[in-house]
C-alpha positions as CSV (number, residue, x, y, z in Angstrom):
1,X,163.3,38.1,43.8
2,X,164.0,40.3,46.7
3,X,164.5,43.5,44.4
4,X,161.3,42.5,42.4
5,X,159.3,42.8,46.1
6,X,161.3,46.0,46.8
7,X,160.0,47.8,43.6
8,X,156.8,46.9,44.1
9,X,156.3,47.9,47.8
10,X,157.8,51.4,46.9
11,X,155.7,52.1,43.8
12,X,152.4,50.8,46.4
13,X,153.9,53.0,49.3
14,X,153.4,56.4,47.5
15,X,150.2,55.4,46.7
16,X,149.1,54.4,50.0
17,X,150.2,57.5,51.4
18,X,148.7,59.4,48.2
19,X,145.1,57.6,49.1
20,X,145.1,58.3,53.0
21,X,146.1,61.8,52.6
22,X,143.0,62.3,50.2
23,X,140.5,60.5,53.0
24,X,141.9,62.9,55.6
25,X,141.6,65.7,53.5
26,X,137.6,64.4,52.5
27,X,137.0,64.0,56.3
28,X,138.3,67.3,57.2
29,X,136.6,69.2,54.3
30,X,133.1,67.5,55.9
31,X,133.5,68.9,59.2
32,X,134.3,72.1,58.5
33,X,131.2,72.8,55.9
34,X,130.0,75.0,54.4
35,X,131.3,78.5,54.9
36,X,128.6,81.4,55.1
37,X,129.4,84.4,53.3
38,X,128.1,88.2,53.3
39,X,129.5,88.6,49.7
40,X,126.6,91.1,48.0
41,X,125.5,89.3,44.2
42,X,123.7,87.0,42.9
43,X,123.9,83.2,44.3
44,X,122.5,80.1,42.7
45,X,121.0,77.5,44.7
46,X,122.2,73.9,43.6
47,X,118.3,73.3,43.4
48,X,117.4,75.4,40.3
49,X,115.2,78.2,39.6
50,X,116.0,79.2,43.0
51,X,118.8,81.8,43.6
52,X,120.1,84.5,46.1
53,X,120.7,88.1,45.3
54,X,122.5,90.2,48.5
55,X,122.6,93.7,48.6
56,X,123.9,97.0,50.5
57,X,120.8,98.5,51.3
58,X,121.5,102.6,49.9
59,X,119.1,104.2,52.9
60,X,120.7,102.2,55.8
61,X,123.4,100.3,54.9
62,X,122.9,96.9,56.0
63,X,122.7,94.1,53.5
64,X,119.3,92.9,52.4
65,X,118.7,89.1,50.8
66,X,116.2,88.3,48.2
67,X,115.1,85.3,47.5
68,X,114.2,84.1,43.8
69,X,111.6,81.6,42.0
70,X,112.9,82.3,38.3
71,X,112.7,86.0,38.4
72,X,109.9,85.7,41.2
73,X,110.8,87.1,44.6
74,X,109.3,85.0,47.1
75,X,111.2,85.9,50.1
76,X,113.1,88.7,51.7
77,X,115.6,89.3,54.6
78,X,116.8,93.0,56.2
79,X,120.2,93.3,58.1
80,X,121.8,90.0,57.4
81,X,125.0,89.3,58.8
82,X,125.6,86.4,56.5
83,X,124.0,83.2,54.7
84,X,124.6,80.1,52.8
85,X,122.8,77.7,50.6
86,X,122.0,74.0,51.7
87,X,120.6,71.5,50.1
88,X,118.0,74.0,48.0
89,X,117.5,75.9,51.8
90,X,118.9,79.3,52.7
91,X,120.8,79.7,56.2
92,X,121.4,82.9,57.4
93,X,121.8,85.4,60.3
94,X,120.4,88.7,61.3
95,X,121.2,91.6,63.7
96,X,118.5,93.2,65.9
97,X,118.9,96.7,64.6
98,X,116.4,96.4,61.6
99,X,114.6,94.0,62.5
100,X,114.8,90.8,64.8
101,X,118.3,88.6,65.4
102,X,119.2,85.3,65.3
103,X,119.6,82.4,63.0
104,X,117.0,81.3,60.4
105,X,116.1,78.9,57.2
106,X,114.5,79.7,54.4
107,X,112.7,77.2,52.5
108,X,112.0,79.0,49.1
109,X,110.1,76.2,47.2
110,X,107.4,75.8,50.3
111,X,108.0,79.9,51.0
112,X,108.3,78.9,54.7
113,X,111.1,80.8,57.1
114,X,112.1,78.6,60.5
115,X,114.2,80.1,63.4
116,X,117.0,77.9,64.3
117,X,118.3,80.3,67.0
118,X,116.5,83.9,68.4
119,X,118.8,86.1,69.1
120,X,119.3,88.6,72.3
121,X,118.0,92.1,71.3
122,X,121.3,93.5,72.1
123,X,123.1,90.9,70.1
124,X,124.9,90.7,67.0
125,X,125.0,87.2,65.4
126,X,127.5,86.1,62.6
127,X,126.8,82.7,61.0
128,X,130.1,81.2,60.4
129,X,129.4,77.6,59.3
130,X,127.1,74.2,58.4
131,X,128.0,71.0,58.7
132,X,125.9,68.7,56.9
133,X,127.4,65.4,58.2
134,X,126.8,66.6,62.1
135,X,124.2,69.1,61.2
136,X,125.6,71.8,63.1
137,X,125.7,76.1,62.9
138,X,128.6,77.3,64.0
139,X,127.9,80.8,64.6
140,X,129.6,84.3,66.8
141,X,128.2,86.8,69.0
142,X,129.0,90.2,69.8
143,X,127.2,92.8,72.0
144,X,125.9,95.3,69.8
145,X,128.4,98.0,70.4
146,X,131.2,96.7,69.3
147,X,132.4,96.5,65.9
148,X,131.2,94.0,63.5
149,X,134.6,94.2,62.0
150,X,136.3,92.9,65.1
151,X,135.2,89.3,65.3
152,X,132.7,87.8,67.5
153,X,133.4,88.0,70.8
154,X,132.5,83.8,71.7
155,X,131.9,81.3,69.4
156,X,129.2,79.1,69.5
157,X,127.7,75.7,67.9
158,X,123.6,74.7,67.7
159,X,122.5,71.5,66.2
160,X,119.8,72.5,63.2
161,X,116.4,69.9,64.4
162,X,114.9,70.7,61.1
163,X,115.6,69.0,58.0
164,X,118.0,70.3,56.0
């Protein structure tokens, strides 16, 4: 009787640990979220027609994002740092050189663009992150002369007040 409660605790034990390893890694995964990227391509929204096509723009440089309805452009974006998709909505950052810098949403099915965060005009801003279960930006700043390349120089968190 005793060995028959021994073999059955050990075969649960692995499985315990199996099933609370896989809720830690669930809840750590959710609070991290959702990367933002500068990758230049095409991106598809999780909310179809809509997708994302980044690009190096050839006169300056700096990457550019369209935004697509089908084969439609209904929005675009000069010198962004970087973006994401969320929930059909676009997150993404901008430097002031081109044009004005901060952190913004774009909301391609009502063609609406909201500011989350404006930007100094002698910062740069690098969107790092959302989290949809605290509905947070993580984000970086830099001063404007130093090297994108380097990192952000302080890190930074904003709760997003529109829906997302």
């Amino acid at each position: 009787m005793t060995r028959l409660l021994v073999s059955l605790f050990e075969i649960k034990l692995p499985r315990v640990i199996l099933i609370c390893l896989f809720a830690m890694t669930v809840h750590a995964s959710a609070e991290q979220g959702i990367k933002a990227t500068d990758a230049v391509g095409w991106s598809d929204s999780s909310h179809k027609p809509f997708r994302l096509l980044c690009r190096v723009n050839a006169a300056g440089g700096f990457r550019e994002v369209y935004v697509f309805r089908g084969t439609d452009p209904v929005f675009y974006a000069r010198d962004v740092t970087a973006y994401l998709w969320q929930n059909g909505k676009v997150i993404y950052s901008a430097s002031p050189l081109y044009g004005k810098s901060g952190i913004f949403i774009i909301d391609p099915s009502l063609e609406i663009e909201s500011t989350v965060l404006d930007g100094a005009t002698n910062e740069y801003v690098v969107l790092q992150s959302y989290s949809a279960a605290s509905h947070r930006v993580k984000y970086g700043t830099s001063p404007l002369g130093t090297s994108k390349h380097g990192g952000p120089v302080a890190n930074h968190e904003i709760e997003v007040k529109s829906g997302l």
